[in-house]
C-alpha positions as CSV (number, residue, x, y, z in Angstrom):
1,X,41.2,5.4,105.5
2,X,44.3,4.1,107.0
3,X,47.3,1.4,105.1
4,X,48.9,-1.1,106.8
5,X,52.6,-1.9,106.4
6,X,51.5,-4.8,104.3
7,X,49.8,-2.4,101.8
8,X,52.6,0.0,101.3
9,X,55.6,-0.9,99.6
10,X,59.0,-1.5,101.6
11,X,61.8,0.8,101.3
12,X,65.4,0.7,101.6
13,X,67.2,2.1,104.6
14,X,67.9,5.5,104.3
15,X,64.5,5.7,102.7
16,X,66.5,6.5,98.8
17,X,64.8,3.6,96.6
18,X,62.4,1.2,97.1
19,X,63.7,-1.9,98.5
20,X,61.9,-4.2,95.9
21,X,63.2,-3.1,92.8
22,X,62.4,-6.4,90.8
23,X,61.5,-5.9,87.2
24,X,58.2,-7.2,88.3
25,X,57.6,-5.2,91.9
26,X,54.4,-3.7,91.1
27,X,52.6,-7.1,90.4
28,X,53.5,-8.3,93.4
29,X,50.8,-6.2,95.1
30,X,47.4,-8.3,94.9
31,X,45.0,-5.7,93.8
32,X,47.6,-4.0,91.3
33,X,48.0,-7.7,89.7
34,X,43.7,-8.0,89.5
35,X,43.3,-4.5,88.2
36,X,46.4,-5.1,85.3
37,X,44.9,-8.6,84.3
38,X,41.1,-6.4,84.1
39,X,43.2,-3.8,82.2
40,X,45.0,-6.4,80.0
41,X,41.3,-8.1,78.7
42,X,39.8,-4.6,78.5
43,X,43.0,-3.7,76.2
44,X,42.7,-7.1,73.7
45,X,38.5,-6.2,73.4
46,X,39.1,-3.0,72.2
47,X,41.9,-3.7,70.2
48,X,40.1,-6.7,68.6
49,X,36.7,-4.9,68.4
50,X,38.4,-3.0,66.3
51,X,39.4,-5.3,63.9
52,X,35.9,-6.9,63.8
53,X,33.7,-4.2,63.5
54,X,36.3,-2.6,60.5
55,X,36.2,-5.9,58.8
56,X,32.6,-6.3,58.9
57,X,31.6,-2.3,58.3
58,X,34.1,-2.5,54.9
59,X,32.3,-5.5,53.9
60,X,29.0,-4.3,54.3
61,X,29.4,-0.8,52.9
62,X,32.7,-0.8,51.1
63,X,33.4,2.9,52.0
64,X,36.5,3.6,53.8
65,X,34.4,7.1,54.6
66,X,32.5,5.0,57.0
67,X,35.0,3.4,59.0
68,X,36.6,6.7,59.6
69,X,33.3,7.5,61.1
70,X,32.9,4.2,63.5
71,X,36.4,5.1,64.5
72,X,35.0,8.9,65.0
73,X,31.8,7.6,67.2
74,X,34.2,5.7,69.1
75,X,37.0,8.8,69.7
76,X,34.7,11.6,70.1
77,X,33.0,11.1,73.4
78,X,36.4,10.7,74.9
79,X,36.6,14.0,74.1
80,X,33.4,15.1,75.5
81,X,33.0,12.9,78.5
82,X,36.9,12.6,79.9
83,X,36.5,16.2,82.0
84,X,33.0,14.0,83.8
85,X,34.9,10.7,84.2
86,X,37.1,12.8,86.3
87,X,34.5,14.6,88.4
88,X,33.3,10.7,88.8
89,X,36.6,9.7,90.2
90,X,37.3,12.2,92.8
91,X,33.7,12.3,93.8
92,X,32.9,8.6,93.9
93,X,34.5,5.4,95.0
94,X,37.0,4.3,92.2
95,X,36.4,0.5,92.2
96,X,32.2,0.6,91.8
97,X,33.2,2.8,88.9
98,X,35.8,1.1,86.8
99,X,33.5,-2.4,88.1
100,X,30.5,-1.0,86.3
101,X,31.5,0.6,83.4
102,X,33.3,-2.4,82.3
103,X,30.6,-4.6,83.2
104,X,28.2,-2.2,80.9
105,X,30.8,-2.5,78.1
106,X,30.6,-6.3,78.4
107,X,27.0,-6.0,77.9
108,X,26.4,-3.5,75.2
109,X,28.9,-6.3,73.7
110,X,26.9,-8.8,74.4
111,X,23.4,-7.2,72.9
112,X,25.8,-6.5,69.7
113,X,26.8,-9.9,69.4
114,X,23.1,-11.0,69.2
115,X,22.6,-8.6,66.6
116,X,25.5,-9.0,64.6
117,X,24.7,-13.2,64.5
118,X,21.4,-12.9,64.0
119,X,22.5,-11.3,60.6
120,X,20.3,-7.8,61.4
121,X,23.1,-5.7,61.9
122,X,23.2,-2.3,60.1
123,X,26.3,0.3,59.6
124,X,24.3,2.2,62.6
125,X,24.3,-0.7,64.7
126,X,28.2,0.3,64.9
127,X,28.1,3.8,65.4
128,X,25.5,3.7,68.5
129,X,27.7,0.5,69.8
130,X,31.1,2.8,69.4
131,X,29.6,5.9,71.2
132,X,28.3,3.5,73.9
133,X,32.0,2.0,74.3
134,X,33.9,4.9,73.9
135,X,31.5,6.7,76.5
136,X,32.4,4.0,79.2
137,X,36.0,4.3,78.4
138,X,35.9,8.1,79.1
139,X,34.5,7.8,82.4
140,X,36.2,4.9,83.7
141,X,39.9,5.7,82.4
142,X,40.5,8.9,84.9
143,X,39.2,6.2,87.8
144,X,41.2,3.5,87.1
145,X,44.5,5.7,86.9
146,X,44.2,7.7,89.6
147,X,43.9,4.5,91.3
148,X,47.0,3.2,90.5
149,X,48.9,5.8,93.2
150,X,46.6,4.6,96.0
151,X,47.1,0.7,95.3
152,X,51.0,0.6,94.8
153,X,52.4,3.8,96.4
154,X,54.6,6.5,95.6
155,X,57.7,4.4,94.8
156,X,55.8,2.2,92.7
157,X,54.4,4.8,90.4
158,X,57.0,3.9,87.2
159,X,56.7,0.4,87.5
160,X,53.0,0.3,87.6
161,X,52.6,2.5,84.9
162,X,54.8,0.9,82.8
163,X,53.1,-2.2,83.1
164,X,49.9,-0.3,82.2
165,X,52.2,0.7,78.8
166,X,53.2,-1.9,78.0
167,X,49.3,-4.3,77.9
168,X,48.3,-1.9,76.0
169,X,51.2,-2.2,73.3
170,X,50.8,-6.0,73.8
171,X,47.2,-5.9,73.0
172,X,47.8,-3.6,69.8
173,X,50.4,-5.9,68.7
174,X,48.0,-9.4,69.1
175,X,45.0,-7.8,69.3
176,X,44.3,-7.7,66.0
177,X,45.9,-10.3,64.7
178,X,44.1,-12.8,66.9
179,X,40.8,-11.1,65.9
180,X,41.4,-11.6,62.0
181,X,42.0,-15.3,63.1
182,X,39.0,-15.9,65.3
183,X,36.7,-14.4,62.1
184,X,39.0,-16.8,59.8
185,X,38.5,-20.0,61.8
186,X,34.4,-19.0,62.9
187,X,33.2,-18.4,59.8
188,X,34.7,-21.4,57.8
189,X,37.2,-19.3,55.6
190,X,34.2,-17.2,54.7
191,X,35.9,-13.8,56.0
192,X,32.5,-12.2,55.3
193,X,30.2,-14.2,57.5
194,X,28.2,-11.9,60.0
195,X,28.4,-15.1,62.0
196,X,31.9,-15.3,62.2
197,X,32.4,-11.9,63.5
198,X,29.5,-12.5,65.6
199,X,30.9,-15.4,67.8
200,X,34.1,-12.6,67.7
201,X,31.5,-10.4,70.0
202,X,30.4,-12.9,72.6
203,X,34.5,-13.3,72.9
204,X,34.9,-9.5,73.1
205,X,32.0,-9.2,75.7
206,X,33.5,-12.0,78.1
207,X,37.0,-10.2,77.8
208,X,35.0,-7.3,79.3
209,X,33.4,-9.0,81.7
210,X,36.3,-10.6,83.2
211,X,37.5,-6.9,83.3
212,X,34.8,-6.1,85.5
213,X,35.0,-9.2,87.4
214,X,38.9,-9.1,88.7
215,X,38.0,-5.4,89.6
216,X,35.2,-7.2,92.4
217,X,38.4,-9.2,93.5
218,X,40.4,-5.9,95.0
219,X,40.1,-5.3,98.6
220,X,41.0,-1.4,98.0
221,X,37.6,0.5,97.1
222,X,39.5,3.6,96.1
223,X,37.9,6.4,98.6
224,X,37.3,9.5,97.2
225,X,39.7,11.7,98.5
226,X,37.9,15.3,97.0
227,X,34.7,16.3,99.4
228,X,32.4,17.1,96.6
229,X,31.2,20.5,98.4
230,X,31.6,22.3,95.0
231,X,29.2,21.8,91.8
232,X,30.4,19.3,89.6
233,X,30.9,22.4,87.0
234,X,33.0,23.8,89.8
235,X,35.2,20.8,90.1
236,X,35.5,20.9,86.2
237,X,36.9,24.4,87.0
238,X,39.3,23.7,89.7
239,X,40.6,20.9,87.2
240,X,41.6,23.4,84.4
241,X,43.0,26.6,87.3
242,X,45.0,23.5,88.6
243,X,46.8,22.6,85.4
244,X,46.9,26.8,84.2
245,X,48.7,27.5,87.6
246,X,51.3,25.2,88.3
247,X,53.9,25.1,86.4
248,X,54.8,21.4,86.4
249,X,51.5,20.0,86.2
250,X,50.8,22.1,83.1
251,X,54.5,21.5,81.5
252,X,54.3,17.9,82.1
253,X,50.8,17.7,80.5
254,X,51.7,20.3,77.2
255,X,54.9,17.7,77.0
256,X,52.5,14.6,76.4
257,X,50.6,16.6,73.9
258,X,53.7,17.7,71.1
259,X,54.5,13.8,71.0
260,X,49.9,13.7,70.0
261,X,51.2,16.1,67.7
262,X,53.9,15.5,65.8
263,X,55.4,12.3,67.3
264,X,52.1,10.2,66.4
265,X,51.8,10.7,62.6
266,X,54.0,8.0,62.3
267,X,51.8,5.8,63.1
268,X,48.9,7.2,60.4
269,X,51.9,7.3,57.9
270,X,53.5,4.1,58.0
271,X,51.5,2.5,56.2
272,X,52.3,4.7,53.0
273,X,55.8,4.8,53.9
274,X,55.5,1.2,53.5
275,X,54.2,1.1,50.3
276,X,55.7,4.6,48.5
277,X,59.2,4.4,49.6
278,X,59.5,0.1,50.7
279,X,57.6,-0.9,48.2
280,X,56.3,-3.2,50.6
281,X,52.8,-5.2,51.2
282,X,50.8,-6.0,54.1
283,X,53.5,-8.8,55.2
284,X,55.8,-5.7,55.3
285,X,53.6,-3.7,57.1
286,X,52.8,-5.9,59.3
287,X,56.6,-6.5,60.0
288,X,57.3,-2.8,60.8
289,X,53.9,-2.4,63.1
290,X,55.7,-5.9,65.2
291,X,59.2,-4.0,65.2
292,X,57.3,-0.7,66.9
293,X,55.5,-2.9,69.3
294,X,58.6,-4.8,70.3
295,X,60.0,-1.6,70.7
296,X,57.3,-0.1,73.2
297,X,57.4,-3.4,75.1
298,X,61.0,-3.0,75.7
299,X,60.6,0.1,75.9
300,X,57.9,0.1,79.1
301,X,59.9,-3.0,80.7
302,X,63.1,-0.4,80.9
303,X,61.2,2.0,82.7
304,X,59.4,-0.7,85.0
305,X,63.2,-1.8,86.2
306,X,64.7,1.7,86.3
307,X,61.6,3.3,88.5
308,X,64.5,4.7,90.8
309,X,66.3,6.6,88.2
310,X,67.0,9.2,89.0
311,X,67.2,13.1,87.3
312,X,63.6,11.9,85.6
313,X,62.8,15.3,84.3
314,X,66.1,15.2,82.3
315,X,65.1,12.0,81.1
316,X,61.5,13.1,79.9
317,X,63.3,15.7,77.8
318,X,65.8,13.4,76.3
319,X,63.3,10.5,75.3
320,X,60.9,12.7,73.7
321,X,63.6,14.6,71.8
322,X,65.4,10.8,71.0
323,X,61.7,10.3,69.7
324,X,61.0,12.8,67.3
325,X,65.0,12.4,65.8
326,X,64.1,8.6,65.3
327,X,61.1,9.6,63.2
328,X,63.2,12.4,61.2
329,X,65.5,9.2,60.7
330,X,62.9,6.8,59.5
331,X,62.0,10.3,56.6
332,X,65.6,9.7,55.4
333,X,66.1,6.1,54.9
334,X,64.8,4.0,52.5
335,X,65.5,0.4,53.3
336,X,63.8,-2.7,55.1
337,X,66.4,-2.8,57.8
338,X,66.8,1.0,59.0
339,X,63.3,1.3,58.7
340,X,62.1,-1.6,61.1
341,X,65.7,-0.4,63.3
342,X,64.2,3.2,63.4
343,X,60.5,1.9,64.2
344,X,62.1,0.1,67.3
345,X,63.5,3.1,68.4
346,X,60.3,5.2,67.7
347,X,58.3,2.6,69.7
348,X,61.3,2.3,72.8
349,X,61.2,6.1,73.0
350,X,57.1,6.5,72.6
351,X,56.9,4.1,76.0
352,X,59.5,5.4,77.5
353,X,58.3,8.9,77.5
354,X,54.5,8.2,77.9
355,X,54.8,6.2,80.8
356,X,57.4,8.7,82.7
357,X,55.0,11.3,81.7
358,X,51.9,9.9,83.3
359,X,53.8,8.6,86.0
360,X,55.1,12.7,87.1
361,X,51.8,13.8,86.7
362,X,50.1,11.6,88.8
363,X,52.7,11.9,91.5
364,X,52.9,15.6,91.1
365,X,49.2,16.5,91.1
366,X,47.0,16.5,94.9
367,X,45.6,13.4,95.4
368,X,42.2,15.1,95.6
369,X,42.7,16.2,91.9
370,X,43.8,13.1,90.4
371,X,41.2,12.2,88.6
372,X,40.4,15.4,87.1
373,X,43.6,16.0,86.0
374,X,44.0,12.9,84.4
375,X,40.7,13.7,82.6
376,X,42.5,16.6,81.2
377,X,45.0,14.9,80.0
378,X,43.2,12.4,78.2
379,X,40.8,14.6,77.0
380,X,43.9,16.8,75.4
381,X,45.2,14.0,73.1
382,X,42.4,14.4,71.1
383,X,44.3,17.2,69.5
384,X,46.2,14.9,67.6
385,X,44.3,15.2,64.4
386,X,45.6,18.7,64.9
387,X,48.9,17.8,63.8
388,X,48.0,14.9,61.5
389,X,46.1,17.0,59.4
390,X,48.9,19.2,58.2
391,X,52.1,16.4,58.5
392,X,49.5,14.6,55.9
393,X,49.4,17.7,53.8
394,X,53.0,17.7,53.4
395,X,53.4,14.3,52.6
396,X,50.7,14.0,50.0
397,X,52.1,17.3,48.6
398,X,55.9,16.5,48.6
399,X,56.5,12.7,49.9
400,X,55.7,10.6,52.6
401,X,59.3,11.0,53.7
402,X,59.5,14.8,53.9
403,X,56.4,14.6,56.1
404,X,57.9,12.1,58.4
405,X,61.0,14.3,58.5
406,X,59.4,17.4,59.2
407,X,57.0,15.4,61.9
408,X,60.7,14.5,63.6
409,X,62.0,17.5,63.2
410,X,58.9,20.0,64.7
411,X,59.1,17.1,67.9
412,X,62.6,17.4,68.4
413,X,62.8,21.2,68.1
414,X,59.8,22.0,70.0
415,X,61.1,19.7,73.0
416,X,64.2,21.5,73.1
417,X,62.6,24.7,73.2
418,X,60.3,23.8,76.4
419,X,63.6,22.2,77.9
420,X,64.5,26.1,78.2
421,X,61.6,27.4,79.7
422,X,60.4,24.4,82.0
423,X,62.8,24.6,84.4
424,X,60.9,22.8,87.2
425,X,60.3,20.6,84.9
426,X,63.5,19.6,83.9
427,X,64.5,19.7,87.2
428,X,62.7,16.9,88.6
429,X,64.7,13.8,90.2
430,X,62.9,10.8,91.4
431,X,59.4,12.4,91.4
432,X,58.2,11.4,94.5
433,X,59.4,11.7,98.1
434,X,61.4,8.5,99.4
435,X,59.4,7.1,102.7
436,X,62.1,6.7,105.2
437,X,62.3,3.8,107.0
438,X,61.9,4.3,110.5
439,X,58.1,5.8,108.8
440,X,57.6,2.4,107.5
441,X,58.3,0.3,110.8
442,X,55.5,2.0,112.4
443,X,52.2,-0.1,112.8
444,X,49.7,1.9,110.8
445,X,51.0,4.7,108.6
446,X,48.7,7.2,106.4
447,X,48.7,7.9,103.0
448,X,49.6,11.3,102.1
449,X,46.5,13.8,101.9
């Protein structure tokens, strides 16, 4: 496969920065802009599916037991099927991957919004529905980012994936609003219609669709890169040796998982914050969840116009330890105003380290590994009920705010701890190598293998 000069992004002379270095670079390149608006609608359906099956399962069986375990049918199978979606997308062509899978979401959708309008539907209907969804995600997600790289280049890396950051925070933010006012406005002001959140589901299923469809617009078809000699099993093996062995694939990946750990509880615990130390109701709530959210937005937009920063390592280091102090902080105040200022900073510092993060990794890795290393790293958030489980102890036990406190603090302390050890880590500049531009002014270049 070869990439013209039109497919690569410019660089300035001597080859330091890229040339374009607009807030809005990455979106300028065609099939980056059709795979972000797919990513965008796939981001509000599950987001607002969400909303709409919870609504209806609580209604129907009243048990908040069994919307842990929708949630669960949806989660698990990205634990269990992440390491194949990446054998899938360093085996297979990217684009007839991500294309079908969403196009299978739209349908299994689709079949649920029958059900669910015909007034059938049973607490089961959501479970099989979930594992069906969360199956597609698994082995579609390591496709569609190790795709990223190939589409925008090297350069482009942070600004892409901080425009991947931020629709997802956009969709978390409206998402479920606009869902609670679809089932409002469908069913008539009766909130527990079937048909209400039925005519939701034929919206959630043409979100996916369109998903699919923008995917059918790219020119690139995402080659695979690996040769597929090996067993599938084997390239599940080379996947794991590849993160054991080096040391900044590895660090960067064990550095996404302490914020799963300990810089995520906040979001399980503000709503208790809310109403144990605020005092607060759902307006409240629902006013600190849009102050995070504003906070990640500006949070990923910083990062899309400072792609060419440089000491990035230093950076990583320094957001996720600004992260876990900004949750100590929310633990130790107790008023409306520090509380929304230290969510803002929680959210800025969250996108600004996730995005970074992901962004090394994938420009660190081979290209051949990709996707199986970004199957790993998927697959290793799941831990984060690892954390959860004993933050939650401490604040049922003590307070919500010693939880959040000790949840900041364990970050914070634990980041500074790798900072001594990772030294290639913490060394890393731009994370990738500048193109210069005599390279650039040749007709046909190749990507790097």
């Amino acid at each position: 496969m070869q990439t013209t000069v039109e497919d690569t992004p410019a660089t300035s002379h001597p080859g330091l920065v890229p040339a374009d270095k607009s807030l809005f670079a990455s979106l300028k390149n065609r099939d980056y802009f059709y795979l972000w608006i797919g990513m965008v609608g796939s981001a509000f359906a599950m987001n607002m599916q969400l909303i709409a099956q919870g609504w209806l399962v609580y209604e129907m069986t009243l048990s908040a037991v069994n919307l842990a375990w929708v949630t669960m049918a949806f989660t698990l199978p990205q634990v269990l099927f992440s390491l194949v979606g990446g054998v899938l997308a360093d085996r297979l062509r990217k684009k007839p991957v991500i294309m079908s899978c969403q196009a299978l979401n739209g349908a299994v959708t689709l079949a649920m919004a029958f059900v669910v309008i015909s007034g059938n539907v049973t607490f089961w209907d959501f479970i099989w529905v979930g594992f069906l969804n969360g199956t597609l995600l698994a082995l579609s997600m390591p496709a569609r980012t190790a795709f990223i790289p190939e589409i925008v280049g090297e350069a482009l890396m942070f600004n892409a994936m901080a425009f991947n950051t931020a629709s997802w925070n956009l969709a978390r933010i409206l998402g479920p609003a606009l869902a609670g006012f679809m089932i409002a406005m469908f069913a008539g002001g009766d909130t527990s219609s079937e048909y209400g959140v039925g005519l939701v589901y034929f919206v959630l299923s043409a979100l996916y669709f369109v998903s699919s469809f923008t995917v059918l617009l790219m020119k690139h078809g995402g080659e695979p890169l690996h040769d597929g000699e090996k067993s599938p099993l084997h390239d599940i093996q080379d996947g794991i040796k590849y993160v054991i062995h080096s040391p900044i694939v590895g660090g960067l990946i064990l550095l996404s998982i302490m914020p799963f750990l300990f810089g995520l509880p906040v979001n399980t615990l503000l709503p208790a914050f809310n109403i144990d130390v605020l005092a607060g109701g759902p307006e409240d709530l629902g006013i600190l969840m849009a102050a995070m959210g504003i906070g990640a937005i500006a949070g990923s937009l910083t990062l899309a116009k400072l792609g060419d920063l440089r000491r990035k390592g230093f950076w990583l280091f320094a957001s996720c330890i600004g992260w876990g102090v900004a949750v100590a902080m929310l633990g130790l105040t107790d008023t409306r105003f520090w509380a929304m200022l230290t969510v803002g900073v929680v959210g800025f510092s969250s996108a600004l380290n996730m995005s970074m993060n992901r962004s090394l990794v994938q420009l660190e890795v081979s290209p051949a590994m990709r996707g199986r290393i970004m199957s790993i790293d998927m697959m290793s958030h799941g831990l984060m009920p690892l954390g959860l489980l004993p933050i939650s102890i401490v604040a049922e036990r003590v307070s919500v705010q010693a939880g959040l406190a000790v949840s900041g603090v364990l970050l914070a302390a634990i980041t500074a701890g790798l900072w001594l050890v990772m030294k290639q880590v913490r060394r890393i500049d731009m994370g990738f190598e500048p193109v210069p531009l005599a390279v650039l002014t040749q007709p046909e270049i190749r990507p790097r293998a």
